[in-house]
VOPAGU-2260 file (C-alpha; in pm, 1 decimal, decimal comma):
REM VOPAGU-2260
SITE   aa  ch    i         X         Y         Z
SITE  UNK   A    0     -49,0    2343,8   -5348,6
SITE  UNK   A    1    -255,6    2069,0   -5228,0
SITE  UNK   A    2    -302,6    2048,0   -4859,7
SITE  UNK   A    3    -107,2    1717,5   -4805,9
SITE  UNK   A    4     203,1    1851,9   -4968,2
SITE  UNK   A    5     150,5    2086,7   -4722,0
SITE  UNK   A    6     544,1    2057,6   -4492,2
SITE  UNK   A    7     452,2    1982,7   -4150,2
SITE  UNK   A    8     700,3    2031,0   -3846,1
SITE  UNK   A    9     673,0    1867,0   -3511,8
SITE  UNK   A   10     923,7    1902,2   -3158,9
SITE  UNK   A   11     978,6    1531,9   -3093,7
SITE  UNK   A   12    1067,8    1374,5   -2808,6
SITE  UNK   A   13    1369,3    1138,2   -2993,7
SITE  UNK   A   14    1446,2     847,9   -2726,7
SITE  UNK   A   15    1275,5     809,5   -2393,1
SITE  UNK   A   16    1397,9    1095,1   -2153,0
SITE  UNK   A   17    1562,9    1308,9   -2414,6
SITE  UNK   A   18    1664,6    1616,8   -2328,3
SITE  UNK   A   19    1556,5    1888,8   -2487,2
SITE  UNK   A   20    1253,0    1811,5   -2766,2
SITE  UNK   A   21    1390,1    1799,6   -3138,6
SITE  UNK   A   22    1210,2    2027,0   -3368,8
SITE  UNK   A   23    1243,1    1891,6   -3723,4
SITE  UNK   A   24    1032,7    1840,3   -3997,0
SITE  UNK   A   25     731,8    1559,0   -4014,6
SITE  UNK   A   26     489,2    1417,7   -4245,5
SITE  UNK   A   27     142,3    1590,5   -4313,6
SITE  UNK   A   28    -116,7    1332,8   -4245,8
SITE  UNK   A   29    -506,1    1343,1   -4406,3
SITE  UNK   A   30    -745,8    1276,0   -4198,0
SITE  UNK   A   31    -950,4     948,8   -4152,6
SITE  UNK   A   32   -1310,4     873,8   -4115,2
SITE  UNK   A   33   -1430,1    1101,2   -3839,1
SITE  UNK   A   34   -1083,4    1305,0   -3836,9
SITE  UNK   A   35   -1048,4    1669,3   -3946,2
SITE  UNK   A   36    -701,3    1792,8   -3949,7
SITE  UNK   A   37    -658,2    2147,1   -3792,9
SITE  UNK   A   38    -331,4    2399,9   -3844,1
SITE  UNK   A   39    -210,9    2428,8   -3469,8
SITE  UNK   A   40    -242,0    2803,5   -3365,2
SITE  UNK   A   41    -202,5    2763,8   -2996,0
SITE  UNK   A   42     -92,7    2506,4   -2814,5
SITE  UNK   A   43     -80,9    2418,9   -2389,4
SITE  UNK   A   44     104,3    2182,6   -2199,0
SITE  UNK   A   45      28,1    2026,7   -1884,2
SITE  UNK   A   46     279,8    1889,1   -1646,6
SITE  UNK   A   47     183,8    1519,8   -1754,9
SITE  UNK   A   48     408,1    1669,4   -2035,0
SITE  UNK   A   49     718,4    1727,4   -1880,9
SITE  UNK   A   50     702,5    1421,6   -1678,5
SITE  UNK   A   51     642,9    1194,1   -1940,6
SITE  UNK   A   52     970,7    1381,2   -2135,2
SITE  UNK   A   53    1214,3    1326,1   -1811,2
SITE  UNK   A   54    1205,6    1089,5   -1611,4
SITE  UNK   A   55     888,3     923,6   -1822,7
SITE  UNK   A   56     569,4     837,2   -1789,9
SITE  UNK   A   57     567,3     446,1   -1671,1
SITE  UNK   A   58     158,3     423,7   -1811,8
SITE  UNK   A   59     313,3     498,2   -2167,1
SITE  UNK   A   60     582,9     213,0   -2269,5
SITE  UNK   A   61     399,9     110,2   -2545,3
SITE  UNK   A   62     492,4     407,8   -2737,3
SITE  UNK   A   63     789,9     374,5   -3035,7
SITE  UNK   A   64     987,6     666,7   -3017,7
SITE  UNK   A   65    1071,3     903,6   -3136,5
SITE  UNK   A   66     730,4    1049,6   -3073,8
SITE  UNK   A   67     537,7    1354,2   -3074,0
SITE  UNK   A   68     317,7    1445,5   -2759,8
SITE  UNK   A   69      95,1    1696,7   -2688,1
SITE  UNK   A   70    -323,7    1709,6   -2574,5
SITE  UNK   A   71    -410,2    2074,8   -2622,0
SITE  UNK   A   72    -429,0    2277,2   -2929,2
SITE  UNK   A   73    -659,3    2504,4   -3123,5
SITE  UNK   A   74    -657,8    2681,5   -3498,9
SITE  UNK   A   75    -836,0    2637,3   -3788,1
SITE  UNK   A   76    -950,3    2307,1   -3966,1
SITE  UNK   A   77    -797,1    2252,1   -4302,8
SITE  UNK   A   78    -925,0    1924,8   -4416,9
SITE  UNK   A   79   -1185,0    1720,4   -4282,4
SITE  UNK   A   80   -1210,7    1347,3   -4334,8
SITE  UNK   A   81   -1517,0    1127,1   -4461,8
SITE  UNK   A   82   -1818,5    1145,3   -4207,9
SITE  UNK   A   83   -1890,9     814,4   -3996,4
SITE  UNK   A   84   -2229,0     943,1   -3889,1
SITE  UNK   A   85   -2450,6    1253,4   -3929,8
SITE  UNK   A   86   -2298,9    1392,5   -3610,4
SITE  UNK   A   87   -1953,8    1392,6   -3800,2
SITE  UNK   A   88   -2117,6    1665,8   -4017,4
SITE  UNK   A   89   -2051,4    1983,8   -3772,6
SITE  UNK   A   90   -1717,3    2129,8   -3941,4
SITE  UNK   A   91   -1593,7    2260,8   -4236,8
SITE  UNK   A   92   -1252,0    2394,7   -4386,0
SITE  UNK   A   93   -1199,0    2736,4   -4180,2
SITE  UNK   A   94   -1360,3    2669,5   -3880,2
SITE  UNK   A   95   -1206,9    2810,6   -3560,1
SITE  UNK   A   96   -1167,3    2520,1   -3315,2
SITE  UNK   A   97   -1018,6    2405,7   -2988,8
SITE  UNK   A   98    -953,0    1993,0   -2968,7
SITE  UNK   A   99    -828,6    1754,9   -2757,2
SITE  UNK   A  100    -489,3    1589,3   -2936,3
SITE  UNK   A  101    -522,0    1188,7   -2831,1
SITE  UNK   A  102    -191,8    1000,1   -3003,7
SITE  UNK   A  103    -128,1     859,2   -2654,4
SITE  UNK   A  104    -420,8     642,6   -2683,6
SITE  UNK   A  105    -342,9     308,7   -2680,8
SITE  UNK   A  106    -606,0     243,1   -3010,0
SITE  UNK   A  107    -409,6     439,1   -3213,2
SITE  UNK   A  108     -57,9     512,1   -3053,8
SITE  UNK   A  109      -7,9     763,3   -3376,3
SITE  UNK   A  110     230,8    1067,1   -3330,8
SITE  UNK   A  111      11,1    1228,5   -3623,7
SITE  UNK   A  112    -281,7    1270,3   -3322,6
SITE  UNK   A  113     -19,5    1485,6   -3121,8
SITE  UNK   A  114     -57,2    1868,9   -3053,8
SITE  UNK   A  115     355,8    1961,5   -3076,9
SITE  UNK   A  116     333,1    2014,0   -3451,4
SITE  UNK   A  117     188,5    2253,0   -3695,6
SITE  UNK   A  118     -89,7    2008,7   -3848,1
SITE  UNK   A  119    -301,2    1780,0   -3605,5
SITE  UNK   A  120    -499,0    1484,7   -3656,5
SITE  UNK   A  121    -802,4    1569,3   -3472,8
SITE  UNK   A  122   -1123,5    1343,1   -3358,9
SITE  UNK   A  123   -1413,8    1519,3   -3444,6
SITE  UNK   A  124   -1578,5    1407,5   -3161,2
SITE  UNK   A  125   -1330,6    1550,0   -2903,9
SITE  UNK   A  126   -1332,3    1877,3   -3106,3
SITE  UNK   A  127   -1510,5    2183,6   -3038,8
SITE  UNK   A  128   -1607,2    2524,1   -3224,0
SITE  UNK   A  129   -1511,5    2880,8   -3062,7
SITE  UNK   A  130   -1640,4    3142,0   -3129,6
SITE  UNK   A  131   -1433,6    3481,6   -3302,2
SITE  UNK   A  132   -1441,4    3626,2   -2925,7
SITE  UNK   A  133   -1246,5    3393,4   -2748,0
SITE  UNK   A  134    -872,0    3364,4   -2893,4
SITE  UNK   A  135    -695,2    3087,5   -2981,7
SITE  UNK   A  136    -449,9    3106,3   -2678,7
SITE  UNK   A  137    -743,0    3163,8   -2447,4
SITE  UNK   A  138    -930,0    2818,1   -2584,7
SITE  UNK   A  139    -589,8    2583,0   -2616,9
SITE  UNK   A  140    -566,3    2549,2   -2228,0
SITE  UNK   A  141    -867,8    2371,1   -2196,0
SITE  UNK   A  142    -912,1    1991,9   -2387,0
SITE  UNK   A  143    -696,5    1771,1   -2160,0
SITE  UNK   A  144    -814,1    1903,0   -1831,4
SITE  UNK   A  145   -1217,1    1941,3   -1973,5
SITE  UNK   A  146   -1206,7    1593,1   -2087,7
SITE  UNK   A  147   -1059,7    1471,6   -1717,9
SITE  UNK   A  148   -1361,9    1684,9   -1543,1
SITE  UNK   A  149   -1625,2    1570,4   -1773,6
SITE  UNK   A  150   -1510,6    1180,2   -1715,7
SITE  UNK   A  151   -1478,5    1260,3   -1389,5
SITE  UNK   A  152   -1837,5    1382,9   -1368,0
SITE  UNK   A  153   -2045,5    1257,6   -1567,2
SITE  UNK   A  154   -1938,9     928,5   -1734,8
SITE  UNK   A  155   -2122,1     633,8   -1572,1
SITE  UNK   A  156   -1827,6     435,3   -1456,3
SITE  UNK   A  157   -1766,1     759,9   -1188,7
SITE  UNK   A  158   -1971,2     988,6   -1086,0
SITE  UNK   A  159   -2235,9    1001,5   -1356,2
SITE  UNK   A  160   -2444,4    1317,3   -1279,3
SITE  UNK   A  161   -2653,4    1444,7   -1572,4
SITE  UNK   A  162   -2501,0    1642,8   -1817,4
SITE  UNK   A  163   -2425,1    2011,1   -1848,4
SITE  UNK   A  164   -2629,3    2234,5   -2112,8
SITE  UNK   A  165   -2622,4    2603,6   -2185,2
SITE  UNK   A  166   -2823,7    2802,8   -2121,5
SITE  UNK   A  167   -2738,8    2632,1   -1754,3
SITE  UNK   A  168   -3012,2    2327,8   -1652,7
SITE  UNK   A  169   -3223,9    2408,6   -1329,3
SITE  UNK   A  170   -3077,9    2311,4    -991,5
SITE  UNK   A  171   -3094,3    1980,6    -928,2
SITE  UNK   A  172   -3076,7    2069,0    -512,2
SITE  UNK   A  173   -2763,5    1881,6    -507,3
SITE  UNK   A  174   -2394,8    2000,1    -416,8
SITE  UNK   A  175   -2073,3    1894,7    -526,4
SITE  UNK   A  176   -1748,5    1892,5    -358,1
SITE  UNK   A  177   -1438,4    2006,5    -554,1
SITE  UNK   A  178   -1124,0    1998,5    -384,2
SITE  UNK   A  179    -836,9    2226,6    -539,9
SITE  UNK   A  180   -1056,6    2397,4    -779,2
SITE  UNK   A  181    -831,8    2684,1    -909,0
SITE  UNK   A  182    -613,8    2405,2   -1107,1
SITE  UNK   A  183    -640,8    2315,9   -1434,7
SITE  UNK   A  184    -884,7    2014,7   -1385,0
SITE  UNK   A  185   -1065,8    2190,7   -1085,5
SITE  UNK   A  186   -1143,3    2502,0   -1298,6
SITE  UNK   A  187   -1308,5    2314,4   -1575,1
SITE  UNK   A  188   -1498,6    2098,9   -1290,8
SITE  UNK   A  189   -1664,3    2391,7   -1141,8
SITE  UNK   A  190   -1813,2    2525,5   -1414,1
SITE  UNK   A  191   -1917,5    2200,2   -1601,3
SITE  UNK   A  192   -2122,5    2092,5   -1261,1
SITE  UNK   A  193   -2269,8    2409,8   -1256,6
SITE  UNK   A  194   -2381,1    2399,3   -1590,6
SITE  UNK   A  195   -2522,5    2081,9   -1517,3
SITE  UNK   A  196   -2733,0    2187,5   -1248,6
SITE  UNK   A  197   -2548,6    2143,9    -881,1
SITE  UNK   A  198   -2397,1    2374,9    -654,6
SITE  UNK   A  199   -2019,0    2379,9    -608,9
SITE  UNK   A  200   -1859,6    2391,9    -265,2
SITE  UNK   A  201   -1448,0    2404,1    -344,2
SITE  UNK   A  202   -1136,7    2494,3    -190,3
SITE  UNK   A  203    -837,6    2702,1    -305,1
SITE  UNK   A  204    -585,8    2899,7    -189,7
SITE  UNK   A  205    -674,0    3210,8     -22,2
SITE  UNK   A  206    -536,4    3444,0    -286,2
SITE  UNK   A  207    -745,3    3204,0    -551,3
SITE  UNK   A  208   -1061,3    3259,5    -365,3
SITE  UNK   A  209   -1257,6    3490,9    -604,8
SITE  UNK   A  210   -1079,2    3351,7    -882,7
SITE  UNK   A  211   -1264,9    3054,4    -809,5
SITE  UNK   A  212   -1619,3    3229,9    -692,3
SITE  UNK   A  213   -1589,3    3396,1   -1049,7
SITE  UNK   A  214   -1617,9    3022,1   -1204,7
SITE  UNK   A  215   -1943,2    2975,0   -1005,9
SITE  UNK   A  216   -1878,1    2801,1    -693,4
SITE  UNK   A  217   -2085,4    2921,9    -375,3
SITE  UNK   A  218   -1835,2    2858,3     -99,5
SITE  UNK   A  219   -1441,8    2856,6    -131,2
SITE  UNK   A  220   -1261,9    2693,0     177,7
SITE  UNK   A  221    -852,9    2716,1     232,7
SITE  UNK   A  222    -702,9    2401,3     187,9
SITE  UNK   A  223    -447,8    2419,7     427,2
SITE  UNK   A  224    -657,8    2518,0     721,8
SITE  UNK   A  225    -683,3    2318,1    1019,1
SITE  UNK   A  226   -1047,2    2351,8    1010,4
SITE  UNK   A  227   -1144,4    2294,0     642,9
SITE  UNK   A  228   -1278,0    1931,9     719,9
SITE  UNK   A  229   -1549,0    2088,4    1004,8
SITE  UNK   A  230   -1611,7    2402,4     743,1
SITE  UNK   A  231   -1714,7    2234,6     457,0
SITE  UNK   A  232   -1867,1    1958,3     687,9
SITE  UNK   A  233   -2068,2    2262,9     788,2
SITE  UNK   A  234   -2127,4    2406,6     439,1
SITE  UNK   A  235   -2324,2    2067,1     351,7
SITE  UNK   A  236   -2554,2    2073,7     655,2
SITE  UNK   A  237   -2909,0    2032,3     555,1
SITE  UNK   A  238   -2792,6    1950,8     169,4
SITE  UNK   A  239   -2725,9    1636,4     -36,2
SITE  UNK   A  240   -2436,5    1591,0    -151,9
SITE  UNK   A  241   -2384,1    1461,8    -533,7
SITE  UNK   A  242   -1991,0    1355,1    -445,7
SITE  UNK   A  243   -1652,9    1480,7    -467,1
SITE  UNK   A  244   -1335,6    1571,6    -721,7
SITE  UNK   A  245   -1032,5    1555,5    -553,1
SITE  UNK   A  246    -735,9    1739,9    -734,5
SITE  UNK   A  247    -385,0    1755,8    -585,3
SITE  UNK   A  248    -189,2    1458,6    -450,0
SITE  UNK   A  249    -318,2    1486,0     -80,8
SITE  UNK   A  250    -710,1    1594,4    -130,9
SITE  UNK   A  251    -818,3    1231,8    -122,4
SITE  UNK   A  252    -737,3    1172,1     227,1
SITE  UNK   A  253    -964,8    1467,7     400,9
SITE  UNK   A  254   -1214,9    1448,1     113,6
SITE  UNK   A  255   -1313,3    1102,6     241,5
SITE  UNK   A  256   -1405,5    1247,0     616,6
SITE  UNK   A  257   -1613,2    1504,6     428,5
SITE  UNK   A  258   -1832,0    1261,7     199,9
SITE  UNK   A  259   -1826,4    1026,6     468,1
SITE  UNK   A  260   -2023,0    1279,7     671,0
SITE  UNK   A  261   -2245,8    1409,6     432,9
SITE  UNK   A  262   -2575,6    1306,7     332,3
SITE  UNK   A  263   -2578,4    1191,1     -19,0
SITE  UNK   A  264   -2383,4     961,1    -308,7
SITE  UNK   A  265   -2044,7     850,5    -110,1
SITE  UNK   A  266   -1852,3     870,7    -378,4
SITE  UNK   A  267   -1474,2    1030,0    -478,8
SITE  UNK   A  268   -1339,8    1057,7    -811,5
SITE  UNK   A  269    -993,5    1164,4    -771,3
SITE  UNK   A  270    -810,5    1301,4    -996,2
SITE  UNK   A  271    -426,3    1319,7    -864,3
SITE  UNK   A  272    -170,2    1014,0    -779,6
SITE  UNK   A  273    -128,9    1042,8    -414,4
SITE  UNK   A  274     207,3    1117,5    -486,6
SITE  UNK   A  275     348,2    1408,6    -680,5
SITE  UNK   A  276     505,7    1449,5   -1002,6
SITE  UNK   A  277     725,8    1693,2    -885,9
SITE  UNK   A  278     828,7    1364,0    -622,9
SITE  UNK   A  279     842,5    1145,8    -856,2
SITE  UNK   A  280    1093,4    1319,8   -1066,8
SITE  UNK   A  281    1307,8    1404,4    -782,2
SITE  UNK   A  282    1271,0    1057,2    -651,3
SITE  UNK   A  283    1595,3    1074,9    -396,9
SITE  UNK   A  284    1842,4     825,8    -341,5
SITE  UNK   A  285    1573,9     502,8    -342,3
SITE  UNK   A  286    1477,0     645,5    -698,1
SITE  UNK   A  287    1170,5     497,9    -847,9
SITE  UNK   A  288    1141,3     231,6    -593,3
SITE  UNK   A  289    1117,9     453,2    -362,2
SITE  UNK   A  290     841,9     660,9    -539,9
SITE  UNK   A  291     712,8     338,3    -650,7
SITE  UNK   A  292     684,3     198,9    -246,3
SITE  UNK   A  293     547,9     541,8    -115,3
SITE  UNK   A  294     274,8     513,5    -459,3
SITE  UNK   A  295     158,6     169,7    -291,2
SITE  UNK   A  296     148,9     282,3      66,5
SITE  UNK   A  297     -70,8     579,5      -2,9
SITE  UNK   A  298    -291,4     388,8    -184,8
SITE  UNK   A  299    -326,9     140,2      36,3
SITE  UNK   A  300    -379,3     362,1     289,8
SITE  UNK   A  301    -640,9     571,7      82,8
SITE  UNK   A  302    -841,7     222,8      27,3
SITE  UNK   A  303    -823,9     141,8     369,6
SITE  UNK   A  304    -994,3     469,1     530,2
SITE  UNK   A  305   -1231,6     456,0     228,1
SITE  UNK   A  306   -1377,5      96,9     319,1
SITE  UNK   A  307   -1380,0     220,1     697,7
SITE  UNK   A  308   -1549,4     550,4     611,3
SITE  UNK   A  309   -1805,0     396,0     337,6
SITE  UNK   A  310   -1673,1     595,1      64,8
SITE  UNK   A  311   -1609,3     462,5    -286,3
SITE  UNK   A  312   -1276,4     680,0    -460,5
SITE  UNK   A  313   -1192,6     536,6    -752,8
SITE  UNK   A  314    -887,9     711,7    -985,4
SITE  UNK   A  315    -986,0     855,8   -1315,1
SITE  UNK   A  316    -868,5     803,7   -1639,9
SITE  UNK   A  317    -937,9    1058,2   -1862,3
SITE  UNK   A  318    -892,2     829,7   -2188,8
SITE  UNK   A  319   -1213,6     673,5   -2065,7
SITE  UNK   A  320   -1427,7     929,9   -2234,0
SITE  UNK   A  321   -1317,4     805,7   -2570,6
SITE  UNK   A  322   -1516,4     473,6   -2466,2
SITE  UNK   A  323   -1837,6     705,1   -2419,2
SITE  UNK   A  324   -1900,7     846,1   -2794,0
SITE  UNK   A  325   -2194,8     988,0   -2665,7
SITE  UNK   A  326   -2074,5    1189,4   -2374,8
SITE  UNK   A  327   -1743,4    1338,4   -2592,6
SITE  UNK   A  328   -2038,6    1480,5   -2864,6
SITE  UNK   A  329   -2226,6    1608,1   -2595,2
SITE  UNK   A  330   -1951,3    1799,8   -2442,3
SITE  UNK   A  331   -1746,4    1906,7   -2704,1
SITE  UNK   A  332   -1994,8    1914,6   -3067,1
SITE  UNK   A  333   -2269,7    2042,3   -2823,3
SITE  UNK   A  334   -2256,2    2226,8   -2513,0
SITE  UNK   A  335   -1903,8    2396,7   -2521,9
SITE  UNK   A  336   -1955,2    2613,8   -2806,4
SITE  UNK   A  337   -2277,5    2716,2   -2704,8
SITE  UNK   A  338   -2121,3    2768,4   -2353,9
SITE  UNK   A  339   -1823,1    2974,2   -2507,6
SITE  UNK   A  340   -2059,1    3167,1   -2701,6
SITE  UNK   A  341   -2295,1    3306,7   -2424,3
SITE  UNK   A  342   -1991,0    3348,5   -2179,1
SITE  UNK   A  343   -2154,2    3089,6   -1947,9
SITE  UNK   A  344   -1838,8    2886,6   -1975,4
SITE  UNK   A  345   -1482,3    3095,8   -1937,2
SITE  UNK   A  346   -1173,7    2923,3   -2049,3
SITE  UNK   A  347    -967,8    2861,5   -1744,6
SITE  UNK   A  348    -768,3    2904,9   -1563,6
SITE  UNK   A  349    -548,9    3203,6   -1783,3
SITE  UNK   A  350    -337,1    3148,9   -2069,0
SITE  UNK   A  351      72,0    3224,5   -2007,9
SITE  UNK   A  352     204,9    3302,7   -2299,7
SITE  UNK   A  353     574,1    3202,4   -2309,3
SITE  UNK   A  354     651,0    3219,4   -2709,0
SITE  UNK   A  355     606,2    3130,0   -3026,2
SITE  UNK   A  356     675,6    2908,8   -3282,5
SITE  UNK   A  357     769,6    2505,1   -3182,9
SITE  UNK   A  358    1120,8    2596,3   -3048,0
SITE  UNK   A  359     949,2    2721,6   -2787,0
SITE  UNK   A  360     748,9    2447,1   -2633,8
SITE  UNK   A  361    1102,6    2305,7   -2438,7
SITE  UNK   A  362    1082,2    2635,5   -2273,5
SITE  UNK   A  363     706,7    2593,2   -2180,8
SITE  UNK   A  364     784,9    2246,1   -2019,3
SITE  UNK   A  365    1004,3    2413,4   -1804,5
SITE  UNK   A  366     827,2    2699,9   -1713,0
SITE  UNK   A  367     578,9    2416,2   -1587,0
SITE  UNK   A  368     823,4    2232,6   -1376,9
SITE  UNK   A  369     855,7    2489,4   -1233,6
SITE  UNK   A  370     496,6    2542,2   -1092,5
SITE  UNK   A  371     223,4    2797,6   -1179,5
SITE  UNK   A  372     -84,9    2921,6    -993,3
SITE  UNK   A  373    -406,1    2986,2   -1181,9
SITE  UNK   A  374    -219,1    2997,9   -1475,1
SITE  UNK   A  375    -139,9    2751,2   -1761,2
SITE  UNK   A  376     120,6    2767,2   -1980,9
SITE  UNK   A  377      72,9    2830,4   -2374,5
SITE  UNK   A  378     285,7    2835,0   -2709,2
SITE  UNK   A  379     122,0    3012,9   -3019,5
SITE  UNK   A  380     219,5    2914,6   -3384,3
C-alpha cells in the first residue's frame, strides 16, 4: 500500500475548550519541500497543552478548529519530501528521529504539523537523529523545551552566546545564570550552555539538587531561600557573567538583583509569564480580567525594577527560532545527535510514561495539570 493511503488518526481538540480531545480518524499528509513525515512513536506534552485545551490559549485565536496540537514527538521517518538545499539531504526512510511538531505557527497554521496523531509533518530543520541507545520515549520530551533554551540562548535577538558543539567547546570563562533549572526548559538550558562553553550557576529545589549537578551545572542554590539572592551574588564574585534564564512565573523578579550585581552582559531572557498557568485557569471570581490585570501589573512592575537596576529582560518566544534557519540546523541536523550519541547531552528531565495509544493523551494532559517534578509526561504509539 502506498504510504499516503496510509489511515492516519489524530485526538483533536473539536471547538475551543472542548472537553475531553476527540480521537478519530484524519488525513495522511506528504510532505513538502523540506518536510519528512515521521510515524509518531512517542509523544510529550507540556502544560502549554492543557492550557491551550481549557480555558485556551489567548496567543492562538487564529487557529480554525477543530485542530490538532501537539510539539513533541519522535519515531521513524516514512517519507521525506523534495530537498530545498543540500542541508535538507540528512534523512532517509527509517531513520530514528526526535522533532519538534510546529502547526501552531502562524506561517502555516496546519493541523498536519501537529504531534497528537500517528503521522507528522515534520520540518527537517527542527528534526534531529537519535541514536538506537536512547528510546523513543526518552527523546520525545525534549523539542519544545530545546527549541525555547536554544532561542533563549543563543539566537541574536536574546542572549546570543556562541553555539554549543560536541565534543563540548573550551570554556569561554563566562557563567550563566539559570533560574529553575530542573524544569523542562531549565534542563535543556543547562546542558546546551555547557556545551557551548560557560559555566552554569542554577537553582532548584533541594531534593532536585544533584539531579541538576548531573546536567552539568557547578553550583545549585534553593529557590525559596531567603538568602539565594546574596548566595549566588556570591557564587559570581570574581567571574563574568554571560546573563540569565529565568524559568517559573516569579524568577524574573530576584534574577534582576542578581545580574544587576554582577559583572558582565545585563541581560534576562525569561522564559515564564509572571503569572501562572495554573492561575490563569483558576482565574477566581474576576476571571480573565482578573488574570489579565494581575498579567499587566507584574509586568509593569518587572519593567520598572529592570530600567532601575540596568537590566534588559525581554520574554522569549520560542517560534522565533524558525526565523533563524541557521541556528535550528545547527542545533537539531548538527550538534544534538552528535550530543545524544557520545552521552554529552541526556534527554531531560525523565520520561513518565502514562499509556499508550492516542486515547491516552487526555489522560496525559491531566496528569500535567496536575504538576510534576523532574518529570515530563509521555504517550507511546
Amino acid at each position: 500500500m502506498s504510504q499516503n493511503k496510509e489511515t492516519n488518526r489524530a485526538a483533536y481538540i473539536t471547538t475551543k475548550g472542548a472537553y475531553p480531545l476527540e480521537v478519530k480518524p484524519t488525513p495522511y499528509t506528504q510532505p513538502g519541500p523540506g518536510e519528512i513525515v515521521i510515524r509518531n512513536c512517542a509523544i510529550a506534552v507540556n502544560p502549554i497543552d492543557w492550557f491551550t485545551q481549557k480555558p485556551g490559549n489567548p496567543k492562538l485565536n487564529y487557529i480554525s478548529y477543530p485542530f490538532v496540537f501537539g510539539s513533541d514527538v519522535a519515531g521513524e521517518v516514512v517519507e521525506v519530501g523534495p530537498a530545498t538545499s543540500p542541508d535538507d539531504a540528512v534523512f532517509a526512510v527509517g531513520d530514528r528521529v526526535v522533532g519538534h511538531a510546529f502547526g501552531t505557527d502562524f506561517r502555516s497554521k496546519k493541523a498536519t504539523e501537529g504531534a497528537f496523531q500517528l503521522f507528522t509533518v515534520l520540518r527537517v530543520s527542527l528534526t534531529a537523529k537519535i541514536p538506537d541507545s536512547v528510546t523513543f520515549a526518552s527523546a520525545s520530551v525534549l523539542p519544545l523545551c530545546l527549541t525555547t533554551a536554544s532561542t533563549a540562548l543563543f539566537s541574536p535577538k536574546y542572549l546570543g552566546l556562541q553555539h554549543p558543539t560536541s565534543p563540548r567547546r573550551e570554556s569561554t570563562g563566562q557563567v550563566m545564570v539559570v533560574w529553575g533549572a530542573s524544569t523542562s526548559v531549565g534542563s535543556n538550558a543547562v546542558q546546551l550552555a555547557r556545551s557551548a562553553g560557560y559555566e552554569v550557576i542554577a537553582t532548584a529545589s533541594r531534593k532536585n539538587f544533584e539531579y541538576v549537578r548531573g546536567l552539568g551545572a557547578t553550583e545549585v542554590f534553593d529557590y525559596r531561600s531567603g538568602t539565594v539572592v546574596q548566595d549566588i551574588g556570591r557564587a559570581l564574585e570574581g567571574k563574568t557573567c554571560a546573563g540569565a534564564v529565568t524559568v517559573g512565573h516569579d524568577s524574573t523578579y530576584p534574577c534582576i538583583d542578581i545580574i544587576a550585581a554582577a559583572k558582565g552582559k545585563k541581560f534576562i531572557a525569561q522564559i515564564s509569564a509572571p503569572v501562572s498557568l495554573e492561575d490563569a485557569a483558576n482565574p477566581g471570581w474576576l476571571g480573565m480580567a482578573g488574570v489579565m490585570g494581575r498579567f499587566m501589573w507584574a509586568s509593569a512592575v518587572i519593567a520598572l525594577k529592570a530600567v532601575i537596576s540596568g537590566v534588559k529582560v525581554q520574554f522569549v518566544w520560542g517560534g522565533d527560532l524558525v526565523e533563524n534557519p541557521d541556528l535550528c540546523r545547527s542545533v537539531y541536523n548538527e550538534y544534538l545527535p552528535a550530543a545524544l550519541s557520545s552521552g554529552e547531552f541526556i534527554p531531560a528531565p525523565e520520561a513518565q510514561v502514562v499509556g499508550h495509544g492516542l486515547e491516552k493523551i487526555q489522560e496525559a494532559f491531566d496528569v500535567c495539570r496536575k504538576g510534576v517534578s523532574a518529570k515530563k509526561i509521555v504517550v507511546t504509539l
